[in-house]
KOLSE-159084 format. One record per residue (C-alpha): residue in three letters; x, y, z; chain. Coordinates in steps of 0.001 Angstrom, whole numbers, plus 500000, padded with zeros to 6 digits. Example, Ala and Ser with C-alpha at 12.3 -4.5 7.8 and 13.67 -1.06 7.14 Angstrom:
<pts>
pt res = ALA xx = 512300 yy = 495500 zz = 507800 chain = A
pt res = SER xx = 513670 yy = 498940 zz = 507140 chain = A
</pts>
This chain:
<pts>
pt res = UNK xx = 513298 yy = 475782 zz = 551295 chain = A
pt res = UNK xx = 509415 yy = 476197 zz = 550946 chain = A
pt res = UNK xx = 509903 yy = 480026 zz = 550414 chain = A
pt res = UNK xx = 512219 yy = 479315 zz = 547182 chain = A
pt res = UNK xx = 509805 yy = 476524 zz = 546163 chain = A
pt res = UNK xx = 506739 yy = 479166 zz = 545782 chain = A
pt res = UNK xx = 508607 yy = 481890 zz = 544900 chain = A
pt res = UNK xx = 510480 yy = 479540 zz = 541653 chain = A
pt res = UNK xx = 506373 yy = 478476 zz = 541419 chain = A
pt res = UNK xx = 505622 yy = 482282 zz = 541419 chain = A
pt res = UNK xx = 508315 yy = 483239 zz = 539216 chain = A
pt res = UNK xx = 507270 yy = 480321 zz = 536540 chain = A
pt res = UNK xx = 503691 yy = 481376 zz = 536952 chain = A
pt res = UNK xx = 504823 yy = 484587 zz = 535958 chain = A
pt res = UNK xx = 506552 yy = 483760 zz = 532835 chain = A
pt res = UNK xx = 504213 yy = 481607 zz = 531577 chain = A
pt res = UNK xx = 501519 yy = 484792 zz = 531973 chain = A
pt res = UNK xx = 504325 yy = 487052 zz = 530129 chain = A
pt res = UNK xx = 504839 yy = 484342 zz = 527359 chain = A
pt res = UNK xx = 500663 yy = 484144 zz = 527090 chain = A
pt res = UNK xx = 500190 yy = 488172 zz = 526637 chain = A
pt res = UNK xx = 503473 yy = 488444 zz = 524380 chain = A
pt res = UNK xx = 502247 yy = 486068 zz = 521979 chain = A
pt res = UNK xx = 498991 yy = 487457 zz = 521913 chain = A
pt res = UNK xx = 500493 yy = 490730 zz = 521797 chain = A
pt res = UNK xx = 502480 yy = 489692 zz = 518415 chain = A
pt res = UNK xx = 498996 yy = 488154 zz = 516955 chain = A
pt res = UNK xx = 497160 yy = 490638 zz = 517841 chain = A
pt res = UNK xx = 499723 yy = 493160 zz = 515928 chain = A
pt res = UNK xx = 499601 yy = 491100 zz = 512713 chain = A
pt res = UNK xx = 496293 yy = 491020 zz = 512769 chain = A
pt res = UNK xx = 496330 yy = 494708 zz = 513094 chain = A
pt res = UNK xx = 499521 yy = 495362 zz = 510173 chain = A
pt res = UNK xx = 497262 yy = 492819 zz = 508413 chain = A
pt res = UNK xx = 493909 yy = 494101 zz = 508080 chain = A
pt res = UNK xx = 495250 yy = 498220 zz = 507578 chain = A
pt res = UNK xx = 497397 yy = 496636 zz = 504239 chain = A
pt res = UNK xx = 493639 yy = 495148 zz = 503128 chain = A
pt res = UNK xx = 491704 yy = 498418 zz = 504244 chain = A
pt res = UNK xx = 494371 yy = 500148 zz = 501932 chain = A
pt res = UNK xx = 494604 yy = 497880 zz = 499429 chain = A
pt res = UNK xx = 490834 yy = 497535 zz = 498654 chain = A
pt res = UNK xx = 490447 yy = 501942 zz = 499238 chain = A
pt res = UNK xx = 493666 yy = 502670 zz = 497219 chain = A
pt res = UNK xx = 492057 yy = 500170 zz = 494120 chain = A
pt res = UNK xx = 489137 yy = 501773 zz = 494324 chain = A
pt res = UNK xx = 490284 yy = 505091 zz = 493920 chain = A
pt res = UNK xx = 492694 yy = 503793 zz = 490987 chain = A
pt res = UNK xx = 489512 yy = 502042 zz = 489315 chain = A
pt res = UNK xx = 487623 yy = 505758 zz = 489028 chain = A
pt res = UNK xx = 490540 yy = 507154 zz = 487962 chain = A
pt res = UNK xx = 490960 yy = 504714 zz = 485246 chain = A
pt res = UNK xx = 487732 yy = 504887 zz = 483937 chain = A
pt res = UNK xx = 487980 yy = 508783 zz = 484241 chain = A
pt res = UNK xx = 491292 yy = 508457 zz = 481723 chain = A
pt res = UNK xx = 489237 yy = 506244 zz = 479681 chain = A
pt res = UNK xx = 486321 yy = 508609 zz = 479242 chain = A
pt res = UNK xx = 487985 yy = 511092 zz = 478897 chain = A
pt res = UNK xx = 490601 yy = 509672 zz = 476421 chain = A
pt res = UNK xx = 487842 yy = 508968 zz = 474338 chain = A
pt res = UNK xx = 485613 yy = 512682 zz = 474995 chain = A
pt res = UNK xx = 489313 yy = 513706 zz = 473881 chain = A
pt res = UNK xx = 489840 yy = 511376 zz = 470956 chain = A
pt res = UNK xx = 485877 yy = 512553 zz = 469420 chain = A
pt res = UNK xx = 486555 yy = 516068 zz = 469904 chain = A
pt res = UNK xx = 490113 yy = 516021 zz = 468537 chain = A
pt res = UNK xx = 488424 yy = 513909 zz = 465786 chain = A
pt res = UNK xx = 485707 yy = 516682 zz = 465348 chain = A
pt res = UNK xx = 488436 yy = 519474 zz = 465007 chain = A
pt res = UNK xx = 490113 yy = 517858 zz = 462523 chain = A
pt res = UNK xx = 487174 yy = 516253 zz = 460784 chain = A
pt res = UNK xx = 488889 yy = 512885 zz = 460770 chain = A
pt res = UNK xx = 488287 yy = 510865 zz = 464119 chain = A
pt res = UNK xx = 491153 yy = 508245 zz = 463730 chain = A
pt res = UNK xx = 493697 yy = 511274 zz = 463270 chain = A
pt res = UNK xx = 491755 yy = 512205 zz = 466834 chain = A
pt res = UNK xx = 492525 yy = 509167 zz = 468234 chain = A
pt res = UNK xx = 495652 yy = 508771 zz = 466583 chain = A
pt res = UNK xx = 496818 yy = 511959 zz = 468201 chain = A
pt res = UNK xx = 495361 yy = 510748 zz = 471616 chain = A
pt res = UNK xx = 497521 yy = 507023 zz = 471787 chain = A
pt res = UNK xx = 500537 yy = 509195 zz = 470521 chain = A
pt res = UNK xx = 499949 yy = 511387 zz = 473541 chain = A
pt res = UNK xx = 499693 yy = 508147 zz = 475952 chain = A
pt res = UNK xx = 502825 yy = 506910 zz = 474154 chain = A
pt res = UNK xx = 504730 yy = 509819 zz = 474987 chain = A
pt res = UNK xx = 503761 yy = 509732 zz = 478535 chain = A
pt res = UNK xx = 504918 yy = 506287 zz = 478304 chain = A
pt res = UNK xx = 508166 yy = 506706 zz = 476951 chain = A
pt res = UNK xx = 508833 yy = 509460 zz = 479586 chain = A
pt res = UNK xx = 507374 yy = 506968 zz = 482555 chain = A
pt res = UNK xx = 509915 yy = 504455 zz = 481316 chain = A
pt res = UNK xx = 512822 yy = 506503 zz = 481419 chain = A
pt res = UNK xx = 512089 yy = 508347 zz = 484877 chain = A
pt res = UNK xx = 510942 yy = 505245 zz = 486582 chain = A
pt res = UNK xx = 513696 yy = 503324 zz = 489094 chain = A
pt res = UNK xx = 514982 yy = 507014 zz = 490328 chain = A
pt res = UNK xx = 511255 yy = 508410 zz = 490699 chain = A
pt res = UNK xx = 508569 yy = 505948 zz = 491039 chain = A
pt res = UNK xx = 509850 yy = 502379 zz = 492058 chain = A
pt res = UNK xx = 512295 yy = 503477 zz = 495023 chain = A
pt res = UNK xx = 509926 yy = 505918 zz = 496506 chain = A
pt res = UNK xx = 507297 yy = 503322 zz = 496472 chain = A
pt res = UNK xx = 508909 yy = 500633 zz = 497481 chain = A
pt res = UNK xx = 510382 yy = 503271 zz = 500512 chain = A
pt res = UNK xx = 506480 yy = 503912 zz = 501399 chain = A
pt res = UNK xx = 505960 yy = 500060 zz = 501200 chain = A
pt res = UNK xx = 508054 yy = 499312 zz = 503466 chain = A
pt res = UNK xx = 507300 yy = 502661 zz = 505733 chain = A
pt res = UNK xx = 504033 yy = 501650 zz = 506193 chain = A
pt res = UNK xx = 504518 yy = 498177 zz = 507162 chain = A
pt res = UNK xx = 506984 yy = 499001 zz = 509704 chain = A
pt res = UNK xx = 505022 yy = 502152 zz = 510932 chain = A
pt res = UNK xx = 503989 yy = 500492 zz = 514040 chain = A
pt res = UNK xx = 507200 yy = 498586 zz = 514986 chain = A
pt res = UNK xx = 508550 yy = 501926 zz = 517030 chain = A
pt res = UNK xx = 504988 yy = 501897 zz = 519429 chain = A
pt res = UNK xx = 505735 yy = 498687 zz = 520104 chain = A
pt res = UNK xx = 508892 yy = 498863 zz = 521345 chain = A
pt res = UNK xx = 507791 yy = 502054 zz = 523873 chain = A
pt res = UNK xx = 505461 yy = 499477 zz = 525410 chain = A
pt res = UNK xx = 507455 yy = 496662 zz = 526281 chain = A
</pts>
């Protein structure tokens, strides 16, 4: 009766130690799945900030010289937002089949990209 009595003891012991590590396990992924969405977050809006101010620049480097050629700088610039509109227009039309699903696939890829090495450990 003793031996069942420490080995239930043992066995509770044990769970409580496997309950411990799981849920520090699980914090210790969201903390992980947490802090590579900020690392990406903060790298991938830096990146799109220099690109931005590249377009800008060189929108208006474009605009001036268009301007220049045509010795009338608002025709330059006109010719510059008409471009931008057209790439709009062509954006709008294209985007649900080629930019929001595919990004919303790698969303969700790279959340999840973990989940499978977790599962091989347990």
């Amino acid at each position: 009766m003793d031996e069942q009595k420490e080995q239930l003891d043992t066995l509770l012991e044990n769970l409580k130690d496997y309950a411990s590590l799981k849920a520090r396990i699980i914090s210790l992924t969201v903390a992980d799945t947490t802090a590579n969405l900020l690392a990406n977050l903060i790298t991938n809006a830096a990146v799109l900030l220099f690109v931005l101010l590249f377009c800008l620049f060189g929108s208006v480097a474009l605009g001036l010289w268009l301007g220049q050629e045509l010795n009338n700088h608002a025709l330059g610039f006109l010719i510059v937002a008409g471009i931008y509109l057209f790439f709009g227009l062509i954006i709008f039309l294209i985007k649900e089949k080629y930019l929001e699903k595919p990004l919303i696939n790698t969303v969700i890829r790279n959340l999840f990209k973990n989940s499978g090495d977790d599962k091989t450990n347990n």
